[in-house]
C-alpha positions as CSV (number, residue, x, y, z in Angstrom):
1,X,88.8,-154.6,17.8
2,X,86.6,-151.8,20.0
3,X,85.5,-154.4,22.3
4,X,88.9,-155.8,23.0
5,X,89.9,-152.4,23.8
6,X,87.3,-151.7,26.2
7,X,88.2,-154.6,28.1
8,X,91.5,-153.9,28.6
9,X,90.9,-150.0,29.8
10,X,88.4,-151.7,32.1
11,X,90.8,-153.6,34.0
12,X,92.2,-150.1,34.7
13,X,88.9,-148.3,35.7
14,X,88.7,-147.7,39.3
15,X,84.8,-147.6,41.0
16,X,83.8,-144.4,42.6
17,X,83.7,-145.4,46.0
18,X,82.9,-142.1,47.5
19,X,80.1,-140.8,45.6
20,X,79.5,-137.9,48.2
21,X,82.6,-136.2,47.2
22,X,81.6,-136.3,43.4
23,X,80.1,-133.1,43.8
24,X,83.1,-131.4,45.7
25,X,85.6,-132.3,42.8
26,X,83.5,-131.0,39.9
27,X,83.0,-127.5,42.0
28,X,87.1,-127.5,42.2
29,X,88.1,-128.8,45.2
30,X,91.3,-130.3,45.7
31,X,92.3,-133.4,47.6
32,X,95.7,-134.5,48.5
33,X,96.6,-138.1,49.8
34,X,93.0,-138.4,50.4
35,X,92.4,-135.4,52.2
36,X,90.3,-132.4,51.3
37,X,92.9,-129.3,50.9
38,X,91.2,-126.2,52.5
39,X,91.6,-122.5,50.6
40,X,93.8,-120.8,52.7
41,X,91.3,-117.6,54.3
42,X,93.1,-114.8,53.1
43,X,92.7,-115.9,49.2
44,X,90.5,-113.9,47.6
45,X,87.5,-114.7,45.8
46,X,87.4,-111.9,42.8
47,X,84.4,-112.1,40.7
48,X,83.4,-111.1,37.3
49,X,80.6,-109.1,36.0
């Protein structure tokens, strides 16, 4: 039963084809049609202590 699961979520898996960018998404940045959305300047950065 597992294994025919697997195989059918693997027809749905998509490769990472843009391994460069892996490390950009896990820090929080957020792309849009493909494009990398830049923080507007004037958002501030606050941080905690």
């Amino acid at each position: 039963m597992a294994y025919k699961l697997i195989e059918s979520a693997q027809t749905r898996w998509r490769a990472v084809n843009a391994p460069h960018l892996v490390a950009l998404v896990r820090a929080g940045a957020r792309f849009e049609a493909g494009q990398l959305i830049e923080r507007p300047t004037s958002e501030k950065i606050t941080q905690t202590a």
